[in-house]
C-alpha positions in Angstrom: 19.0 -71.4 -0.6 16.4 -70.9 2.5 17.2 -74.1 3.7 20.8 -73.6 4.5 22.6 -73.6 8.2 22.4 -70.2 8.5 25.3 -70.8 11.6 27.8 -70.7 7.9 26.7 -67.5 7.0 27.6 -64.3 8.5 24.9 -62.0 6.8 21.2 -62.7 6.6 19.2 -61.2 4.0 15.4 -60.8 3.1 14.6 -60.0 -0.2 11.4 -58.6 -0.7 9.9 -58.2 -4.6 6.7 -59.1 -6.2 9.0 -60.6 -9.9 10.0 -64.1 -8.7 12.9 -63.0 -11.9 14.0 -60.3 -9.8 14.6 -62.8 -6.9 16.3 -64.7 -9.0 18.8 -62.5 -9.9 19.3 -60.9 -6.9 20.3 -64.3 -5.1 22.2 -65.0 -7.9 24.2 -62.0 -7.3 24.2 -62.9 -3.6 25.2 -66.0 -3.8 28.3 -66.2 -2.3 30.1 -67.4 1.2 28.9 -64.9 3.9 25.9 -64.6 2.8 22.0 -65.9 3.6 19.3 -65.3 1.5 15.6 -65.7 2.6 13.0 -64.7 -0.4 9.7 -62.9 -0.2 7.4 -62.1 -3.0 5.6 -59.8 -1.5 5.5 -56.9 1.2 2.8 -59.0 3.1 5.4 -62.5 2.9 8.0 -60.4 3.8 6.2 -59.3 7.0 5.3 -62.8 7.9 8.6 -63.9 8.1 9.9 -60.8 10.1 7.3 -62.5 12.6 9.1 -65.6 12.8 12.9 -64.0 12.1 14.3 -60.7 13.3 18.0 -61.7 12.6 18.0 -60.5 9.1 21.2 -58.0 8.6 19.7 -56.2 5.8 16.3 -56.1 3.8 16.8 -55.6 -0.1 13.3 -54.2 -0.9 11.5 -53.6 -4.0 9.4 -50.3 -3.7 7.0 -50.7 -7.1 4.5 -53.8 -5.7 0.8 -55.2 -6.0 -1.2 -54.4 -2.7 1.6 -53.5 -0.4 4.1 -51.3 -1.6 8.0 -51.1 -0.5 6.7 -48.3 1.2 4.1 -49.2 3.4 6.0 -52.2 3.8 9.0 -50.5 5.3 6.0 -48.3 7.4 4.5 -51.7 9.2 8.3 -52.4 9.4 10.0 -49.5 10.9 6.7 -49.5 13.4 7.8 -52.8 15.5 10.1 -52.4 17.8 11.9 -56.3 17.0 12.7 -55.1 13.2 12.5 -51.7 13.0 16.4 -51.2 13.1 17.1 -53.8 10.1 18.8 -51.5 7.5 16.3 -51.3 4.6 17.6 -50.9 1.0 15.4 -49.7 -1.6 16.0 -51.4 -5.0 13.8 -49.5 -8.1 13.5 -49.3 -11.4 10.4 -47.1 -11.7 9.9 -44.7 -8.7 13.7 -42.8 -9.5 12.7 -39.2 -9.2 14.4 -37.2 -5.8 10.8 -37.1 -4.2 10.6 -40.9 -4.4 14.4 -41.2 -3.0 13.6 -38.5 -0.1 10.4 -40.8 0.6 12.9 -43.6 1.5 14.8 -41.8 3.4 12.4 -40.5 4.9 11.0 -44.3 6.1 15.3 -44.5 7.6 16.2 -46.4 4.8 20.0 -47.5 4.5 20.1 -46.5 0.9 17.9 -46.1 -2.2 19.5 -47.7 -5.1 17.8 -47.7 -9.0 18.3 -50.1 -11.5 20.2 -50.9 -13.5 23.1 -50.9 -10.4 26.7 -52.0 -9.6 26.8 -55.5 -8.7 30.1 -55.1 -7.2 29.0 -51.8 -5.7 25.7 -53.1 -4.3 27.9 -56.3 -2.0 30.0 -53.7 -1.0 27.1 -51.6 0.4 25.2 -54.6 2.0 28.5 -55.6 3.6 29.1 -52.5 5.2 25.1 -51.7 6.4 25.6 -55.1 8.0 28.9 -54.8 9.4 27.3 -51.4 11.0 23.9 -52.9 12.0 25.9 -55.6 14.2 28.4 -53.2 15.5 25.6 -50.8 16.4 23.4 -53.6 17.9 26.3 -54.5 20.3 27.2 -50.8 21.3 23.9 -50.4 22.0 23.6 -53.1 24.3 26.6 -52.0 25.7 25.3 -48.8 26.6 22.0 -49.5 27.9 24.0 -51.9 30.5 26.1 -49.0 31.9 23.0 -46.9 31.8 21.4 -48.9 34.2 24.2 -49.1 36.5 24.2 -45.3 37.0 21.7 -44.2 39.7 20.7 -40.9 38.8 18.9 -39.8 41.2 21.8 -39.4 43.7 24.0 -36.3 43.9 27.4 -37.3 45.0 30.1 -35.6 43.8 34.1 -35.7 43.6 35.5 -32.7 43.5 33.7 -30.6 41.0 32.5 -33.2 38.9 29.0 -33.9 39.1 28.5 -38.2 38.7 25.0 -38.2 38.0 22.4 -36.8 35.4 20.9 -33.0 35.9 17.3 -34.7 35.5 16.4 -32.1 33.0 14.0 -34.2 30.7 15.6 -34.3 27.0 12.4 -33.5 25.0 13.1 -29.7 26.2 16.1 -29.7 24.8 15.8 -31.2 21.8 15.3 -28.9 19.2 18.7 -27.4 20.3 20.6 -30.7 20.4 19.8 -31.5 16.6 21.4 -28.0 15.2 24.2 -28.9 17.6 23.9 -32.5 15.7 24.0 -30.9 12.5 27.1 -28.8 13.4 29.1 -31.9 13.8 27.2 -33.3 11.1 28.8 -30.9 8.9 32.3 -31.0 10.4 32.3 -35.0 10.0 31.7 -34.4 6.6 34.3 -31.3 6.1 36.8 -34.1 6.6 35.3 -36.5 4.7 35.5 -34.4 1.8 38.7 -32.4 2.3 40.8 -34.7 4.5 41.2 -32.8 7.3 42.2 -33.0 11.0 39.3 -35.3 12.9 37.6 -32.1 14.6 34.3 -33.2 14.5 35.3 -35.3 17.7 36.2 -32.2 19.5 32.5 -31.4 19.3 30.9 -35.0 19.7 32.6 -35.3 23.3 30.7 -32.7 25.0 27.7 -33.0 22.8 27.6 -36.8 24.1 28.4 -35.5 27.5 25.6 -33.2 27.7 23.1 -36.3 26.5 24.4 -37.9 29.2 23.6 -35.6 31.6 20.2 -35.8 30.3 20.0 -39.3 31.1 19.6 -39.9 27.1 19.0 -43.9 25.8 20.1 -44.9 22.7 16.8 -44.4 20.9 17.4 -40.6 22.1 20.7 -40.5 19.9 18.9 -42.3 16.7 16.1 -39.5 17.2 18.3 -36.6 16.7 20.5 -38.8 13.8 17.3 -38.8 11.9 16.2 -35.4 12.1 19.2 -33.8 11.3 19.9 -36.2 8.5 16.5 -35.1 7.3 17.2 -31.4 7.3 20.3 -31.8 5.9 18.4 -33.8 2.6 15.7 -31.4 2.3 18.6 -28.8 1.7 20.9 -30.5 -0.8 20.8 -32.6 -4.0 20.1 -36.4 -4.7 24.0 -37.0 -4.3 24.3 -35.3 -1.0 21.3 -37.2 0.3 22.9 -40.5 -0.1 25.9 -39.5 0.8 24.5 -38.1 4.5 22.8 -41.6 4.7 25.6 -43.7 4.0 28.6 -41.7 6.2 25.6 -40.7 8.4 25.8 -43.9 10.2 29.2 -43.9 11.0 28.5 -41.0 13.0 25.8 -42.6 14.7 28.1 -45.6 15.5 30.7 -43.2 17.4 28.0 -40.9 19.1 26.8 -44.0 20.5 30.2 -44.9 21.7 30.9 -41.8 23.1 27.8 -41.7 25.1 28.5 -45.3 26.2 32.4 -43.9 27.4 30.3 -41.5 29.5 28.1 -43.6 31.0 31.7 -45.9 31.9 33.0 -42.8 33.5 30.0 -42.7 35.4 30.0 -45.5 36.6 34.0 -45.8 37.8 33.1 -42.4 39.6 30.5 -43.8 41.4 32.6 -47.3 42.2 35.3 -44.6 43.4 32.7 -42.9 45.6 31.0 -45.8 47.0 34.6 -47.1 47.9 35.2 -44.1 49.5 32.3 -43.5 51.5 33.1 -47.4 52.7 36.1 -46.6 53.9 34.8 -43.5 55.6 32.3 -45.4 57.9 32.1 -47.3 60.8 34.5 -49.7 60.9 
């Protein structure tokens, strides 16, 4: 299964567990069109491949193993900057208490599932953690390209709009833009839950203004995700926790696309008043 052209498949997996029966089954279950699987048996295999291959869409990780645990594995993981966005599912069949979950969680996992699981359920959860890794991985790219185009340290304006950032570092206001996070948090998830009208966007728009006014990267945005997402588990139940996960990174995805529309408005106000100042000079 390693050896195949991995141009046919869509989604690359590692899977990482110490019980070469374990692998087994788990590429049996995987083995399908779309998919890739590359096998580790052990937390310090797993990190010798990430070495070599960064491209993996999703690591299925085992947490109770010999030497290296899933843990500390998805530690040494999470600490380079090549592989440390790779969505990291837990798989278990021994650490299942809400301490253990919160502990993966805590390390950004993607989810935290305990055996015996859905099958079914389980390809539909790696499908949609990769589909979001890639579309996050492009936005982001996206971003940081307009980013750069915006010279904040002018101070043109066009009218009353202000085109550039305020300079104010983000650090100082960070603290403040998580419970703002968490207020849209909870309104995302108000519709989820209820089916009603999509207000949480009448928040993000001005929340993702104001990061841009702050000059804030993408890393900024994934640093207030995670601490609200981890308030938000230390105050409700095992259910709730995966449920903030999951749906979590949706909201990511469109916080980052918002921030992105801002930096493009940016940067056509700044086109508009270069073009402007052209036309204004000697000619």
């Amino acid at each position: 299964m390693d050896t195949v052209d991995k141009t046919t498949y869509r989604t690359k997996l590692l899977l990482v567990d110490d019980h070469p029966e374990n692998l087994l089954a788990l590429s049996s279950i995987l083995d399908a069109p779309g998919y890739h699987c590359v096998l580790a048996h052990s937390g310090r295999e797993a990190l010798s491949i990430l070495l070599k291959e960064q491209d993996f869409s999703v690591i299925l990780l085992d947490v109770q193993m010999p030497e290296l645990d899933g843990f500390e594995t998805a530690r040494l993981i999470q600490e380079r900057e090549k592989t440390r966005d790779i969505p990291i599912i837990f798989i278990t069949a021994a650490y299942t208490s809400l301490n253990n979950m919160l502990q993966g969680y805590d390390l950004n996992a993607a989810d935290y599932i305990i055996k015996p699981f859905n099958e079914k359920l389980l390809k539909k959860k790696i499908s949609v953690f990769a589909e979001l890794h890639h579309k996050t991985r492009r936005a982001v790219a996206e971003l940081q390209e307009l980013k750069s185009l915006v010279r904040f340290g002018d101070s043109h304006k066009v009218g009353d709009e202000r085109i550039v950032s305020s300079q104010q570092p983000i650090a100082e206001y960070f603290d403040e833009l998580v419970l703002l996070y968490q207020q849209i948090i909870n309104a995302y998830f108000y519709e989820q839950i209820y089916k009603t009208k999509n207000s949480h966007s009448q928040l993000l728009r001005p929340f993702c203004q104001r990061l841009g006014s702050l000059q804030a990267t993408p890393k900024d945005i994934i640093k207030i995700h995670l601490a609200s997402i981890e308030t938000a588990s230390q105050e409700n139940n095992k259910w709730m926790v995966s449920t903030y996960i999951e749906e979590g990174r949706i909201l990511l995805l469109e916080a980052v696309g918002e921030l992105a529309l801002y930096y493009q408005s940016c940067v056509a106000m700044k086109c508009a008043v270069d073009s402007m100042q052209s036309d204004d000079g000697p000619g």
